[in-house]
C-alpha positions, 0 to 999 in steps of 0.5 A, a space after each residue: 399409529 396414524 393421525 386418526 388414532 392420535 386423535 383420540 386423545 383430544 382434550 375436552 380444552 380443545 373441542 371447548 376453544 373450538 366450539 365457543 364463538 365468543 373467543 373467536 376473536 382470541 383464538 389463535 391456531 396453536 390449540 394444544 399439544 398432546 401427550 401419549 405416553 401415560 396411554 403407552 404405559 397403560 397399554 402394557 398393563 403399568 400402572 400410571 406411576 410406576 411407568 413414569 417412574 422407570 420408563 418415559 417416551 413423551 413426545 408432542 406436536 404442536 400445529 400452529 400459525 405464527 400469523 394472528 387472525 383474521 384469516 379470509 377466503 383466499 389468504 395463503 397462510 403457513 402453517 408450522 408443526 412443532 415437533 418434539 420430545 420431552 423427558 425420555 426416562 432410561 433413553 436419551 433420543 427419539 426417531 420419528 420417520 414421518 409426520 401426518 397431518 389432515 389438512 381439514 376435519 370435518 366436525 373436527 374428527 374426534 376419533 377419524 377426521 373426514 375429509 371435509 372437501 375442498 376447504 384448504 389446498 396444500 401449496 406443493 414441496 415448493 414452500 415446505 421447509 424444516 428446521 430439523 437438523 440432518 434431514 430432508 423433508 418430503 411429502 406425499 403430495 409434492 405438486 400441491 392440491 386439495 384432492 388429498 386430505 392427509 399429507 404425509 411428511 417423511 424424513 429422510 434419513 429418520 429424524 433423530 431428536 434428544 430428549 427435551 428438544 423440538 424442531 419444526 416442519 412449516 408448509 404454505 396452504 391456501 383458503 379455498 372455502 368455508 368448512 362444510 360442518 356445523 363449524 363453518 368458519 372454523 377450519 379443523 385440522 389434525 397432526 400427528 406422529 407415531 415415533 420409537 425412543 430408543 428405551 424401545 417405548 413408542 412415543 405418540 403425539 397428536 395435535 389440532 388446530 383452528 383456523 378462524 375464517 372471517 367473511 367480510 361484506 357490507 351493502 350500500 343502497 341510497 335515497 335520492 330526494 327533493 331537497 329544494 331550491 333546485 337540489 337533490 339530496 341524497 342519502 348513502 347507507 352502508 351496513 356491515 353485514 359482515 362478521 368483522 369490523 370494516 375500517 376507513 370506508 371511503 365514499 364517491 359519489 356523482 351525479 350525471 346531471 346531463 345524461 340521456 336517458 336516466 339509465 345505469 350505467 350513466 353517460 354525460 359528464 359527472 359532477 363529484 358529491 360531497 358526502 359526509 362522513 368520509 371515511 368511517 369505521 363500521 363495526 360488525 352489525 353497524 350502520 353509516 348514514 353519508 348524506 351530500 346534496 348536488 344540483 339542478 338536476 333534470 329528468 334523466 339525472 343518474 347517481 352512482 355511488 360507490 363505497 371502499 372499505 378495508 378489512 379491520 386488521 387487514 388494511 391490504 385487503 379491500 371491499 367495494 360496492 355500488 349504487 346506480 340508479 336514477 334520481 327521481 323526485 316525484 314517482 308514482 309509487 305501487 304499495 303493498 295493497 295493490 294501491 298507486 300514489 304520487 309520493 317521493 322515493 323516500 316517502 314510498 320506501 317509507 310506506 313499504 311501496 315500489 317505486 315506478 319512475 316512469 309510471 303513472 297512478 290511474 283508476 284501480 281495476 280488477 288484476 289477474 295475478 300469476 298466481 291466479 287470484 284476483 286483487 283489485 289495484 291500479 293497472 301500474 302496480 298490477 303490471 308490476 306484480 306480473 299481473 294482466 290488468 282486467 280493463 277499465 270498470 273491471 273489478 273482483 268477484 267471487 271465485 268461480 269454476 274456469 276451464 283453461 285452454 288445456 282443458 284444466 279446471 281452476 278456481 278464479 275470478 271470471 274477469 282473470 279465467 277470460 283474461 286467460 282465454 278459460 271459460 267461466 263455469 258460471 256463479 257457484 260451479 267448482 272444480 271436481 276431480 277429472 274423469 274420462 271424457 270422450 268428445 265428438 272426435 272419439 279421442 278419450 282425454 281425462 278432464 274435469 266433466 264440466 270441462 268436457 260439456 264445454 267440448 261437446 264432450 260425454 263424461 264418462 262419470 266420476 272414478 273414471 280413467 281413460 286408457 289404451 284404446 282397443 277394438 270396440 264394437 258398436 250398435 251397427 256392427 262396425 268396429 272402431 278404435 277407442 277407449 273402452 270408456 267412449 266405446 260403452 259411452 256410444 252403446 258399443 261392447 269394449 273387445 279388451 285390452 289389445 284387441 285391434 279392429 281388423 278387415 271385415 268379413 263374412 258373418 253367419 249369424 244365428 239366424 242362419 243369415 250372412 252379413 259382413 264385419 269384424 269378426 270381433 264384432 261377428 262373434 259377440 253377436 254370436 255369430 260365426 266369422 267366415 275367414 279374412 277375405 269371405 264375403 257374403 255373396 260367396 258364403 252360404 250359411 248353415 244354422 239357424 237351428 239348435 236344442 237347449 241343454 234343457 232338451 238335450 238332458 232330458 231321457 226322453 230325447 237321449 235317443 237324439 244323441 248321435 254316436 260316439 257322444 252318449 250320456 256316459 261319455 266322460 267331458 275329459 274324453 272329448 275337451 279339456 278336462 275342466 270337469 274331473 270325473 263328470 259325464 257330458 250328461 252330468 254337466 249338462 245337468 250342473 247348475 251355476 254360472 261362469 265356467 258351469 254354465 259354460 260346461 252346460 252350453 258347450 255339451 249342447 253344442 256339442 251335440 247340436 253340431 253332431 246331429 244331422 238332423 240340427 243345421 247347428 252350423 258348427 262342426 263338433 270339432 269347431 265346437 271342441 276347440 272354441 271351448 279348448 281355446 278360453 279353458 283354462 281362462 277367465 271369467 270374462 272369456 267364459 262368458 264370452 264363449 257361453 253368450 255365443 253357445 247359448 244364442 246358437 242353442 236357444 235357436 229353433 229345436 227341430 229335434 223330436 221326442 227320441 227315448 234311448 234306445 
């Protein structure tokens, strides 16, 4: 049986002793020692009574500290584990192997006690000592740390005890920190054996303890003041914020009368300051006031205070604090309201204000704060507050749109948008939400559009968002590289996402014309690119002419379809079959957009480009594979292709009426 198990049978006393704050100041670290036996006997099926009556194994640990509390940070304290055995009924001794204990529980481990960090950190082998006769003790962690929670004490030989006696095992461990748990300044351990009587009944015990950890401070601050005929007055006030009394505190104070420049720490030479009272005792929550007079003073004159107390029970261990700063009489003072007034340190502490020793109360004017509101106050204050002062005669108006440097929009007075080097968008203009702009350089960039008019800019509307930039082909053919949002704002036709403009090259267009661009740009013209490096002087164009669907699906001209292509050909036999089942001449005759209409244009291409008598300008086989290229693909690259069939079939017919024959 591990400690975690012996855990289990904490007594509701405990968690009550552990969990009420009002008797922390009684709370001593031996909580109760536990008993085991009865769960034994239930165990193997006796019933309370009876067990008691024939057969008993009581043994009991009891963890404690022999010194009281308060215990701090820092303190090494010992700590003992009593252990023992009770009435052994039919057996007269107990042997125990090893003792565990957890050095700290976290929410006090009702059943397992997680490890509650660095909290108490075993102090080594060194310091552990026992008063068991006939055995040497030895633990798990025999150079000391905090890493391991569960120390492991084991005896060699066994420990042997009779009935109705104890011995005890005792360790040092250092304070390292509060606890981490709900409890912060209780620390929970937990002990625990599992040992064999010799009636061959198990005897268990488990144990806890509390380690009420104390944490002492206390503040001092000072008010220096004009007390007359020449003398400065001060007044010390020492708080306990602590959870503990403090006692015999002791106040120094001096005055550098002489020193240079009024800055801490002071030089010169001090002059020593009765304070009364000195020394005092300050109990938790309570509040000294020591109050002394020196002087004259002049305009850089420094006072340092410090104050010792000493820890109520605990008069090795002492706490020190102070004060430095300069005595001013007379300051400007910067109150909550932004305002500015010549007062003394005392009346603008009263006032709730900042004192500013070395500043000077002017005329309030608008302030830009960090924040980026605008509160009228006096410069000083202004600057104080981390803000930038908006010159004489400036003062708050309503807030407006600004466009910041960056090109973000805020909302601010137009005095704090300037100070800020924004522009400000004129009475009335808010903010909206940032679109895609495109300024004159090209360079897409999302900002607010009132922001973007600044620039010189186009908004690209609202909803709208600038992405990668791709190839763009604009009202003269050539291409650029830009965002497709600029690219439709300048007329062009956005090519998609990764399309890169490339070297231009000769374009045969519909008309049966050559002129020299990207092939990109070729295409959506209806056009068809030559090849990288065609130029037009070297390219002569075919083209210029092509039949409808509208021509090519009517009976009378079915004798104008060159062989091997008839009305009864299958699509499947000649593209990819994107029309399961259906003849060239039924999907001439198909209705619809996307890929139908698709289908229409690219039979009349087919048939165009097989013609002689068509300078179509395109091979069957170019036609045949321009539709295998985009099928299967989207609706964007079906109408794509479809635009540029249909520009080279819409050109002139010279085909004339030729029924089949």
């Amino acid at each position: 049986m591990n400690v975690r198990q012996v855990l289990h049978y904490r007594s509701a006393v405990e968690l009550n002793l552990l969990t009420h704050d009002k008797r922390r100041n009684d709370m001593i670290s031996n909580l109760s020692v536990l008993t085991v036996g009865l769960a034994v006997a239930a165990a193997l099926g006796i019933s309370p009574a009876t067990a008691q009556a024939q057969l008993t194994c009581s043994a009991t640990i009891n963890p404690h500290i022999d010194t009281p509390a308060p215990y701090v940070v820092g303190d090494i304290i010992d700590i003992h584990l009593s252990i023992g055995v009770n009435d052994i009924e039919g057996g007269a001794t107990i042997s125990i192997s090893e003792v565990k204990h957890d050095l700290d529980c976290q929410n006090g481990g009702l059943v397992t006690c997680p490890d509650d960090g660095a909290i108490l950190e075993y102090e080594g082998d060194a310091f552990l000592t026992t008063t068991c006769a006939g055995v040497a003790v030895a633990s798990n962690v025999p150079a000391g740390g905090s890493a391991t929670n569960e120390l492991v004490f084991t005896f060699t030989p066994a420990l042997v005890l009779n009935a109705n006696s104890s011995c005890d095992v005792q360790f040092k461990v250092q304070i390292l920190s509060l606890s981490t748990d709900n409890t912060p300044k209780i620390i929970q351990a937990a002990s625990g054996f599992a040992g064999t009587c010799d009636n061959q009944l198990d005897g268990n015990a488990g144990g806890t303890l509390g380690i009420l950890i104390s944490s002492p401070s206390f503040t001092v601050s000072k008010d220096c003041a004009d007390g007359g005929a020449g003398l400065h007055d001060v007044d010390i006030t020492v708080n306990n914020t602590g959870d503990i009394g403090l006692a015999n505190c002791q106040v120094t104070d001096q005055v550098y009368t002489d020193d240079s420049n009024g800055v801490c720490p002071a030089d010169g030479t001090p002059t020593a300051v009765a304070v009364t009272p000195s020394p005092f005792n300050l109990a938790v929550g309570g509040q000294q006031i020591a109050t002394g007079s020196a002087g004259p003073l002049n305009a850089t004159a420094v006072n340092n205070v410090s104050v010792t107390c000493e820890v109520a029970g605990r008069p090795a261990l002492t706490l020190t604090q102070s004060d430095c700063d300069e005595c001013v009489v007379i300051l400007a003072c910067c109150l909550p309201d932004g305002t500015c007034q010549t007062v003394s340190s005392t009346e603008c502490e009263d006032l709730g204000g900042t004192p500013h020793p070395d500043g000077e109360c002017t005329t309030t004017q608008a302030c830009c704060l960090p924040d980026g509101s605008c509160q009228n106050m006096d410069p000083l204050c202004c600057l104080a507050a981390g803000g930038t002062p908006g010159g004489d005669g400036s003062a708050c108006t309503a807030p407006e749109a600004c466009c910041l440097p960056d090109s973000t929009c805020i909302l601010t007075d137009p005095v704090c948008c300037t100070a800020a080097g924004g522009t400000p968008e004129g009475a009335g203009s808010v903010c909206t939400q940032p679109e895609g702009c495109c300024p004159p350089e090209g360079t897409c960039a999302e900002m607010d559009p009132l922001c973007c008019a600044d620039q010189g800019g186009q908004p690209g509307g609202a909803g709208s968002a600038c992405t990668a930039s791709e190839a763009c082909c604009v009202p003269d053919s050539t291409c650029i590289s830009t965002d497709p949002v600029c690219c439709v704002l300048a007329g062009g036709t956005p090519e998609g996402p990764g399309s890169e403009c490339t070297q231009t090259e000769a374009c045969c267009l519909p008309d049966g014309t050559c002129a020299e661009m990207d092939p990109l740009c070729c295409a959506d013209l209806g056009g068809q690119p030559q090849g990288a490096g065609t130029i037009c002087t070297s390219t002569t164009c075919g083209g210029g002419e092509g039949c409808t669907p509208g021509y090519w699906k009517q009976p009378q001209h079915f004798g104008n379809w060159t062989p091997p292509y008839t009305p009864s050909t299958q699509f499947s036999a000649v593209f990819e079959n994107a029309f399961p089942g259906k003849t060239l001449l039924q999907v001439l005759s198909t209705g619809g957009g996307g890929l139908e209409a698709l289908g229409r244009h690219t039979v009349s291409a087919l048939l165009n480009a097989a013609s002689s008598d068509v300078d179509y300008g395109m091979t069957p086989q170019e036609v045949i594979d321009e539709f295998n290229a985009v099928y299967p693909g989207t609706k964007q690259d079906y109408e794509a292709l479809k635009n540029t069939f249909a520009g080279l079939n819409e050109r002139n017919c010279p085909l004339a009426r030729a029924p089949a024959p």
